[in-house]
N, CA, C and O of each residue as an XYZ file, in Angstrom:
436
protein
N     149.698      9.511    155.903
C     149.976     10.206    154.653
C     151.101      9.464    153.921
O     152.228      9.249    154.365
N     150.642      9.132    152.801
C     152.154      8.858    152.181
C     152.484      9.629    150.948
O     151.520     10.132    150.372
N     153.605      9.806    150.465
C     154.671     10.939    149.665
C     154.640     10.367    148.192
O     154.914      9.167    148.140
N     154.379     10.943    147.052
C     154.787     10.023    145.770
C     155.788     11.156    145.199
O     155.485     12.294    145.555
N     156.856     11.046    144.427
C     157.253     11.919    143.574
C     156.859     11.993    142.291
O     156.962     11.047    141.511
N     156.438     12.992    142.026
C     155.504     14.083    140.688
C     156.424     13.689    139.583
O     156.572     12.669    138.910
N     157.145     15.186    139.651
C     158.145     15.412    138.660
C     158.770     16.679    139.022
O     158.605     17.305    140.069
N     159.486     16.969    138.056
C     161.059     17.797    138.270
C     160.243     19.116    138.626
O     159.051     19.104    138.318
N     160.767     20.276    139.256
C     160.304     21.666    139.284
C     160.449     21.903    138.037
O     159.433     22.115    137.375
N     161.690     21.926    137.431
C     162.209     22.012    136.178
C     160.460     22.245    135.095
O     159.964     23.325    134.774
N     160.249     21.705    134.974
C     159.067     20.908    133.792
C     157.880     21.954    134.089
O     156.808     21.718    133.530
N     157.978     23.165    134.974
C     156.897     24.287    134.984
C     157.721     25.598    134.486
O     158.878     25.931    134.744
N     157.038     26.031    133.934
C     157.226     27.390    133.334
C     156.402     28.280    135.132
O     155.915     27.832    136.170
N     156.726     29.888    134.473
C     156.208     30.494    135.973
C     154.715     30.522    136.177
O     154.379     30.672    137.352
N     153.904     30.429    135.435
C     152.684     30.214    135.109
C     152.082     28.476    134.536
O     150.977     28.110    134.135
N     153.443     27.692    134.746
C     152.890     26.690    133.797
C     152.346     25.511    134.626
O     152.072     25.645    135.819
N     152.162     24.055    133.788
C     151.563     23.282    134.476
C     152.264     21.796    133.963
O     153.289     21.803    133.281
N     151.646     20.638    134.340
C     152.219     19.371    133.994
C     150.841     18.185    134.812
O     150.060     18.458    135.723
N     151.009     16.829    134.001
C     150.314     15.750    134.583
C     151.212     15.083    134.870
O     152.323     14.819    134.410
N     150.300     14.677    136.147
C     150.799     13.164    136.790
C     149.977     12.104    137.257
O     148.772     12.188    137.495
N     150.838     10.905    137.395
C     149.693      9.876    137.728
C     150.139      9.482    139.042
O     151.355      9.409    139.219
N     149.142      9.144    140.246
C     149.536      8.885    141.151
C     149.462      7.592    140.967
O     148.800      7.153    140.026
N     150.320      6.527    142.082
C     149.853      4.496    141.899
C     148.613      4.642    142.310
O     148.699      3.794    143.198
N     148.067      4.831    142.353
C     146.370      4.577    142.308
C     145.377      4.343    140.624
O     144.402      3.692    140.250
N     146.413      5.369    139.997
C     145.950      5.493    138.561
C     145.118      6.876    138.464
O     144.711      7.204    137.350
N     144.869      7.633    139.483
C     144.319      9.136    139.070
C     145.349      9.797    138.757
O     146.480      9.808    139.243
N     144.573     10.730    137.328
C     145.489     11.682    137.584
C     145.602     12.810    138.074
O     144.599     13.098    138.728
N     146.824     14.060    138.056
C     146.505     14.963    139.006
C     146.988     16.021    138.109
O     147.278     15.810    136.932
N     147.056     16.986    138.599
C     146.886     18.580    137.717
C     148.112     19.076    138.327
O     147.703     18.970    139.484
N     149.156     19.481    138.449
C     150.187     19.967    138.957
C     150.564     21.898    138.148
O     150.828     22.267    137.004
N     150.434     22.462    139.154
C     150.422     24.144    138.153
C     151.083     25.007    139.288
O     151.348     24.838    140.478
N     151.172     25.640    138.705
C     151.765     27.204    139.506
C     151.101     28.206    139.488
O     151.016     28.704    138.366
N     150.520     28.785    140.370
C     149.633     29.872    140.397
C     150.355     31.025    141.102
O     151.037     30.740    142.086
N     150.274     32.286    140.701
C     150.558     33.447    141.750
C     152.044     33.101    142.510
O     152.313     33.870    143.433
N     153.071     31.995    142.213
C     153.993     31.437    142.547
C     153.882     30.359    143.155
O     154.856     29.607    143.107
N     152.644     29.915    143.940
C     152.088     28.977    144.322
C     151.910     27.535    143.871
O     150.841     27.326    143.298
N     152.708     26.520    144.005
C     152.678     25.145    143.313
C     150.837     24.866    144.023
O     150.209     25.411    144.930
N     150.566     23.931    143.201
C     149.039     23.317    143.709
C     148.813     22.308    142.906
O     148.954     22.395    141.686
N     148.412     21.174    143.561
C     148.215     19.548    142.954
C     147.091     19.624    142.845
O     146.661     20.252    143.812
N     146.057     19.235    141.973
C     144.512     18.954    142.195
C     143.891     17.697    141.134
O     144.709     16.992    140.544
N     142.739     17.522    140.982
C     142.438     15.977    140.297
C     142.244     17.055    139.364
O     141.687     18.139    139.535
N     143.066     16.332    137.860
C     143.064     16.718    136.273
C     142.017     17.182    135.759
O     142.044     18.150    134.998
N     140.631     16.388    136.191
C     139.323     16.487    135.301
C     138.010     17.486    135.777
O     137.612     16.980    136.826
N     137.473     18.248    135.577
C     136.362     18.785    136.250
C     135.229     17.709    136.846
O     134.923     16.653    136.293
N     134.788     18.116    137.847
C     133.944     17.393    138.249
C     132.717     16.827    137.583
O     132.357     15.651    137.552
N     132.062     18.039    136.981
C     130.586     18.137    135.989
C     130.856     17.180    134.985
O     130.309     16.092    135.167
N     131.507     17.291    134.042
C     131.773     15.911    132.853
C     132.830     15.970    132.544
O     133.114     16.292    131.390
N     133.848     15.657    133.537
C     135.120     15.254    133.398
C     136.036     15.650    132.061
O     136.675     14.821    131.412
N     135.970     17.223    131.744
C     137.092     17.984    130.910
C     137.977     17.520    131.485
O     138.012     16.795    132.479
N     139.284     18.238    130.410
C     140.518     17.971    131.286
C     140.717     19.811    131.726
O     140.705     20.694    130.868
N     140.889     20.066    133.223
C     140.857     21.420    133.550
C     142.253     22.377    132.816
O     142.262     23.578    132.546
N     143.162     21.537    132.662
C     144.076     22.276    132.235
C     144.088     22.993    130.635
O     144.931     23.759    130.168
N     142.908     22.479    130.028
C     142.137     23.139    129.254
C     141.851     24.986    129.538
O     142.044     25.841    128.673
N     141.430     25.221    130.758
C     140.990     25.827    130.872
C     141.640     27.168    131.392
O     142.718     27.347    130.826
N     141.303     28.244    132.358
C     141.988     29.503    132.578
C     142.213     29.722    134.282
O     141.320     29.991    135.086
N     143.737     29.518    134.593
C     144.219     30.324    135.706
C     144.595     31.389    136.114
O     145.511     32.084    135.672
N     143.651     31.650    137.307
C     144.141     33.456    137.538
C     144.198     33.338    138.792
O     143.945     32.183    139.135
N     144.431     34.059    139.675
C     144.314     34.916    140.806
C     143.879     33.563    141.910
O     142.819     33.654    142.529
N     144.717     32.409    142.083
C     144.073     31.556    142.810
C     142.918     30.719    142.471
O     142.340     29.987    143.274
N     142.496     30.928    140.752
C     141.273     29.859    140.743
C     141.695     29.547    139.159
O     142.419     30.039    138.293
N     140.857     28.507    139.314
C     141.214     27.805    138.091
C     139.236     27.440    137.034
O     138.181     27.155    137.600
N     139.388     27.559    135.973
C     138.054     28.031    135.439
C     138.214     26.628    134.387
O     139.177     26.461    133.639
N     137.110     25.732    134.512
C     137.133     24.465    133.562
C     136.879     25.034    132.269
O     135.951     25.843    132.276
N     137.518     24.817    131.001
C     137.070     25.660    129.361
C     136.166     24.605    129.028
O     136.417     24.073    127.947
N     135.082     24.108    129.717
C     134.019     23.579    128.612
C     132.674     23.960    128.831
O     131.798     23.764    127.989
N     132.478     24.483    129.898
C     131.590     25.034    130.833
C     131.588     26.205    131.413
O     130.497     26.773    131.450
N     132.741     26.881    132.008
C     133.042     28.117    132.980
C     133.001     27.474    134.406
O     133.197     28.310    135.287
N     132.743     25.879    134.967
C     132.690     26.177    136.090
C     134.279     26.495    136.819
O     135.288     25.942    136.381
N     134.311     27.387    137.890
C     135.538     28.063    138.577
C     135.767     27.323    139.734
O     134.806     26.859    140.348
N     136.856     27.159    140.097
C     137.320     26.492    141.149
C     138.482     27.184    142.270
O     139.633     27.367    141.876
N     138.101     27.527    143.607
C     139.443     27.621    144.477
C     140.078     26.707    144.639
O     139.749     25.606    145.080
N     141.588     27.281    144.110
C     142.864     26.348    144.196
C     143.183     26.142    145.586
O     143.963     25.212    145.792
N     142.627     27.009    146.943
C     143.275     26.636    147.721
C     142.035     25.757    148.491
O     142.504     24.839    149.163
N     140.887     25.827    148.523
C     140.100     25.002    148.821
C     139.076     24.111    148.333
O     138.151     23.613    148.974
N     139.385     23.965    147.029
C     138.783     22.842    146.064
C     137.219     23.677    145.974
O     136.501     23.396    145.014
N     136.755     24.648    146.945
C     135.393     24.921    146.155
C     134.617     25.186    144.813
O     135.316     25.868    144.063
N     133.802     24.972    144.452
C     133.527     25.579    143.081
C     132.513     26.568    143.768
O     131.580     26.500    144.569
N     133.305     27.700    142.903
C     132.894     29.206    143.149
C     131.175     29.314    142.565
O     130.215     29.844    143.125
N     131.237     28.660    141.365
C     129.935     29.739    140.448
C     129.146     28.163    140.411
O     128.401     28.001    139.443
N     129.229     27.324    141.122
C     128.860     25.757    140.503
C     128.772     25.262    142.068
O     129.714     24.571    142.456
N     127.815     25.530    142.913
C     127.009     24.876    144.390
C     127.392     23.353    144.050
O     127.319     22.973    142.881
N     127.736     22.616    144.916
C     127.748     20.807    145.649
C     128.839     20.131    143.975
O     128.731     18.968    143.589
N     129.574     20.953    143.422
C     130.986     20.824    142.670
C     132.453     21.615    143.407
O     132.938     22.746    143.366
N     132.782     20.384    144.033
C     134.888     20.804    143.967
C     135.473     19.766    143.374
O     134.994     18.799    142.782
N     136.564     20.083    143.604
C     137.791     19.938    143.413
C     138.575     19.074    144.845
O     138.682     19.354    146.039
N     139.120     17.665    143.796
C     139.954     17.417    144.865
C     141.556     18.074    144.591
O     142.189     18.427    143.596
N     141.850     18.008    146.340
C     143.486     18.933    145.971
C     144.216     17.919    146.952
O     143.566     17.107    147.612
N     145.941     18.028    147.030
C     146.641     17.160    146.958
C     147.624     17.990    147.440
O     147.835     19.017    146.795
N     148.495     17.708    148.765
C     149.642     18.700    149.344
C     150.705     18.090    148.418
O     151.008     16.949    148.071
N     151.192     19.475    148.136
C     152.950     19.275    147.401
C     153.370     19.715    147.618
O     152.868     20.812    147.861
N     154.770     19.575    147.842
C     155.934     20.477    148.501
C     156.523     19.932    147.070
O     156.222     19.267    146.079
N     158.035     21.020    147.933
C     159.147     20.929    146.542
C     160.061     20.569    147.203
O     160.125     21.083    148.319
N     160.733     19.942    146.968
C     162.391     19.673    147.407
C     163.638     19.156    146.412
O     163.671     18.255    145.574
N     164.816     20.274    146.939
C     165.896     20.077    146.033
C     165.418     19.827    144.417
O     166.090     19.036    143.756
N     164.265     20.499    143.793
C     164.210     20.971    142.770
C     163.216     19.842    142.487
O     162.835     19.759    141.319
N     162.706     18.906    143.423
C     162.002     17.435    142.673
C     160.661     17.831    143.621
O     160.767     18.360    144.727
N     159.501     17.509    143.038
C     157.905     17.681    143.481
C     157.290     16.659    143.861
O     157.060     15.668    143.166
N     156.907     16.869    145.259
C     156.140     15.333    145.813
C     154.743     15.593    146.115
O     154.555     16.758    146.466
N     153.723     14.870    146.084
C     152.795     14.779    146.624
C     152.354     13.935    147.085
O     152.458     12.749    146.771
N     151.366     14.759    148.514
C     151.071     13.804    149.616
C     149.670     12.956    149.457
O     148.891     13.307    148.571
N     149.453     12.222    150.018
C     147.762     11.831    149.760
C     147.419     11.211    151.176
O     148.262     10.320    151.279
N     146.842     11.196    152.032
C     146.120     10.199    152.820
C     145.936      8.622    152.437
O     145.927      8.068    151.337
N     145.811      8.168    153.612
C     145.897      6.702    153.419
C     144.393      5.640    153.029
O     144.223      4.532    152.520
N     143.245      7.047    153.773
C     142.209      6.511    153.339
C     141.682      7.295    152.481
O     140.606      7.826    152.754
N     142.347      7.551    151.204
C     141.989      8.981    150.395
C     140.412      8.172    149.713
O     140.255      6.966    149.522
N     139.548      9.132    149.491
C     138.565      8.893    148.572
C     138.616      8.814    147.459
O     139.487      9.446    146.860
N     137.666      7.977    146.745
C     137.851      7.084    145.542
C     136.685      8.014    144.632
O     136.367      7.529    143.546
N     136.121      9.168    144.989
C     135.329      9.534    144.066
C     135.750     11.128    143.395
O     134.978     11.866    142.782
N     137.220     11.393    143.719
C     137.472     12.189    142.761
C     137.962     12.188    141.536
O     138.043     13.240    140.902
């Protein structure tokens, strides 16, 4: 696993969100849910919206160009069969946001 730093806690509202780019060049979705920080890939799977377009509630996140829904905690798509979500461990520390990735992460999210 290796660690990248995001960005500041600072830069979320209690509901809010922010992009980042990992050195790979994807980007990632960084939000707060239910108090819950959660990293995931920016774009919907189906034709690559940007999700933060779209509506967070209760642990899922809903793409606005389509409706397809997504669990934040397990990348499934709820209403949308053989569509997830990739997700991305983040912790917080001393107020700064890291995320983790694997070393042989996949290249098709």
């Amino acid at each position: 696993m290796r660690s990248f730093f995001a960005g500041e806690l600072s830069a979320l509202d209690e509901e809010g969100y922010f992009t980042a780019r990992l050195p790979d060049g994807k980007d990632v979705l960084i939000l707060r849910c239910s108090g819950i920080l959660y990293a995931i890939q920016r774009r919907c799977p189906h034709e690559g919206a940007p999700l933060e377009k779209g509506n967070v509630w209760d642990k899922m996140i809903r793409c606005g160009q389509h409706a397809f829904t997504f669990d934040l905690e397990t990348g499934e798509g709820l209403n949308c069969p053989g569509y997830s979500i990739e997700r991305y461990a983040v912790t917080e520390e001393d107020g700064k946001i890291f995320l983790s990735t694997a070393d042989d992460e996949r290249s098709d999210a």
